[in-house]
NUTORTI-33001 format. One line per 5 residues: their letters; for each residue x, y, z of C-alpha. Coordinates in nm, 3 decimals. Layout:
N
A> X,Y,Z | ...
% end
This chain:
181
XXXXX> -5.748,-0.142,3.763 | -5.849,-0.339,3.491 | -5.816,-0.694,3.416 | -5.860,-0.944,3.054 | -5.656,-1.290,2.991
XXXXX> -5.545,-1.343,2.641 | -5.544,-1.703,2.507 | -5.385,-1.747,2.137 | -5.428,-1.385,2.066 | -5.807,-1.398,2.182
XXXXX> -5.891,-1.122,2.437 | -6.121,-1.183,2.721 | -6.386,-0.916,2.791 | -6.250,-0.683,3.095 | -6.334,-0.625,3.419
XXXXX> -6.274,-0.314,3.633 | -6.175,-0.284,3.959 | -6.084,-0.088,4.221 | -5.815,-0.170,4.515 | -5.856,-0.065,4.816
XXXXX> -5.564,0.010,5.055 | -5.470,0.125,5.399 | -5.159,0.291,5.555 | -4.997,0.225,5.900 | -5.143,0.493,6.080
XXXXX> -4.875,0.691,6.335 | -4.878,0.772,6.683 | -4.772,1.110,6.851 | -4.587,1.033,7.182 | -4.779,0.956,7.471
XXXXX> -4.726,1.020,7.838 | -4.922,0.905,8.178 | -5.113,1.296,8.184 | -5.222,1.228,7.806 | -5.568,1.228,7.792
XXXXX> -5.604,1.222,7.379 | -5.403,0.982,7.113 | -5.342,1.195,6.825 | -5.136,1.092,6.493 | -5.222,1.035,6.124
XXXXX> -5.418,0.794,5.952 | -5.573,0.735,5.580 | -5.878,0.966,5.591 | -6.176,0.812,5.644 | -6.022,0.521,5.832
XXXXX> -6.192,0.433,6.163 | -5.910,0.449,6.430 | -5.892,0.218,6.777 | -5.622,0.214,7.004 | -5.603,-0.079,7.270
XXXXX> -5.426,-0.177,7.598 | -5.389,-0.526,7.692 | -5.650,-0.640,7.360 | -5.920,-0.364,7.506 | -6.040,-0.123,7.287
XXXXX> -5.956,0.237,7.506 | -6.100,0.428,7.218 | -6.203,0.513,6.882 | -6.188,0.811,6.630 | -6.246,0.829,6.247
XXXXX> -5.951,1.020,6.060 | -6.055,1.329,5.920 | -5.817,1.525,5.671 | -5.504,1.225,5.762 | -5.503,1.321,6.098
XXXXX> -5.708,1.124,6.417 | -5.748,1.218,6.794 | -5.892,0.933,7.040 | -5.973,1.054,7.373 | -5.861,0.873,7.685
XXXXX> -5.844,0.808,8.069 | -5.476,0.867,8.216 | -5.266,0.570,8.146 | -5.011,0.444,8.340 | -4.650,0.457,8.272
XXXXX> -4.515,0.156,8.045 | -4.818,0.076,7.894 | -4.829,-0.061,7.575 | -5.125,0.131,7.349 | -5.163,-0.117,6.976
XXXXX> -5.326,0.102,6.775 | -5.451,0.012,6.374 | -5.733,0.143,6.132 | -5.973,0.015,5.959 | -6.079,0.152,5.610
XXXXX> -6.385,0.037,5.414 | -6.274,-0.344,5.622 | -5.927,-0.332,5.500 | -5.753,-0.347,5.855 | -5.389,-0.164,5.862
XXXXX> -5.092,-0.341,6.005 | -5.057,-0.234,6.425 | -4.828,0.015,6.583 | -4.708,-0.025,6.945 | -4.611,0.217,7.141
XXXXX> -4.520,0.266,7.525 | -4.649,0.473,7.738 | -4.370,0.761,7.890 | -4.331,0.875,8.280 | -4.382,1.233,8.281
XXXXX> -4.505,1.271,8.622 | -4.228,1.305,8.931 | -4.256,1.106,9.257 | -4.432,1.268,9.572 | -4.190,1.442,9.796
XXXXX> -4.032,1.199,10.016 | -4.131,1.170,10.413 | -3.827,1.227,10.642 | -3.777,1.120,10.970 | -3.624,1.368,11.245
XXXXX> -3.268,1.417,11.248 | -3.047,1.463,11.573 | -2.709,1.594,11.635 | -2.648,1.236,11.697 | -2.783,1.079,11.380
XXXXX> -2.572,0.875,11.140 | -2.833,0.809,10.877 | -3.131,0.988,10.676 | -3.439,0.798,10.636 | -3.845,0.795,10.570
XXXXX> -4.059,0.675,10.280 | -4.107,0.752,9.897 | -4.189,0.605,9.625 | -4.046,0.258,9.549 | -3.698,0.198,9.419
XXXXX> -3.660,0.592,9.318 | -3.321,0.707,9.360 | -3.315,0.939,9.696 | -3.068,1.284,9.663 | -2.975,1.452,9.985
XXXXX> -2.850,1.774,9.931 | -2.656,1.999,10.205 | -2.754,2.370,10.042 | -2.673,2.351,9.687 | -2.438,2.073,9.653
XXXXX> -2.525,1.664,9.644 | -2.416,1.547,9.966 | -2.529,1.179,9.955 | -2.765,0.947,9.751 | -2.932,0.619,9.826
XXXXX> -3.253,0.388,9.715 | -3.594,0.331,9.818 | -3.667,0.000,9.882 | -3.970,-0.268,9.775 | -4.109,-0.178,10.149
XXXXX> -4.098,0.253,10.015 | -3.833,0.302,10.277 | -3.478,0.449,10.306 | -3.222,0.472,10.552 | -2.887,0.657,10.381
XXXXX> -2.550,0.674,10.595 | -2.434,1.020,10.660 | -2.176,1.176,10.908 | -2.347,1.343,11.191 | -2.411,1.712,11.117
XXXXX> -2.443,2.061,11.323 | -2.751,2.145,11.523 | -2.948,2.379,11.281 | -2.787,2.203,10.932 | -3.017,2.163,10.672
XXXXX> -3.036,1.850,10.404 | -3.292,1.872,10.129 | -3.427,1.555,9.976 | -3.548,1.461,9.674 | -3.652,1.152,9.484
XXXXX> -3.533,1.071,9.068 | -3.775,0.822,8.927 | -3.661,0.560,8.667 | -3.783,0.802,8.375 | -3.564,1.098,8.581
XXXXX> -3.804,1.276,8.678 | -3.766,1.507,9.015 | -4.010,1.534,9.350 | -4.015,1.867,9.505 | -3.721,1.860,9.807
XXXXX> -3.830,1.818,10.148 | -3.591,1.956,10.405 | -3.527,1.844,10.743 | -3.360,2.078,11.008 | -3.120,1.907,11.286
X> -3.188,1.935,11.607
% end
């Protein structure tokens, strides 16, 4: 760019410059088995991402595009991420960090002829599916405590219920079945 004033038809000398900018880099979706932050960013640009204003990791863009590796975050984390290029520092993107990884299998206590409820542990406040072969047969909540006790009529000696946990993000545990007695 180049710059001169004018005053009453008298031109200054000029002065060249050059402007340097930076672009809001982007972020490719991240989940709690990431273990790399990829996206674009101006080439050139020195990349960091943080969590909770520490720096997790740095990368310098190459060809508009960046990859940071990382340690396994945790589900709902907020990564800030911005780039730096030649000290001109771009504005921050947030973004949150996805559940992609299902609850363990639930525990499940023994069932009886005479039992009115299933219960056992899992992971807190998941949503716990008992099935009776392929069909839903009843559904409940695990509490603060990672226990559940669901109502159900008393079944057959030899009936089996499957259960499974449904995070928040929907994801599925593998069913654990219990076999009355």
């Amino acid at each position: 760019m180049t710059l001169y004033s004018d005053y009453k038809g008298v031109r200054s000398a000029s002065v060249t410059t050059t402007v340097i900018g930076n672009s809001t880099p982007t972020i490719s979706t991240i989940t709690n088995t990431s273990t790399k932050i990829t996206g674009k960013a101006k080439s050139d640009s020195t990349v960091k991402a943080l969590v909770n204003n520490k720096v997790i990791g740095t990368a310098k863009a190459k060809y508009g595009t960046y990859s940071i590796a990382i340690s396994k975050l945790p589900a709902s984390a907020k990564v800030v991420l911005y780039s730096d290029y030649k000290g001109v520092k771009s504005t921050a993107v947030t973004t949150t960090v996805l559940d992609k990884v299902a609850p363990s299998p639930a525990t499940v206590n023994k069932m009886t002829t005479r039992s009115i409820s299933v219960s056992g542990k899992g992971e807190k406040y998941a949503i716990v599916e008992i099935y009776k072969g392929k069909s839903k047969y009843a559904t409940g909540k695990v509490s603060s405590k990672n226990t559940y006790s669901i109502k159900v009529a008393k079944q057959k000696r030899g009936t089996v219920l499957t259960v499974y946990l449904k995070d928040k993000a929907g994801n599925k545990s593998k069913g654990t079945a219990v076999k009355v007695s």
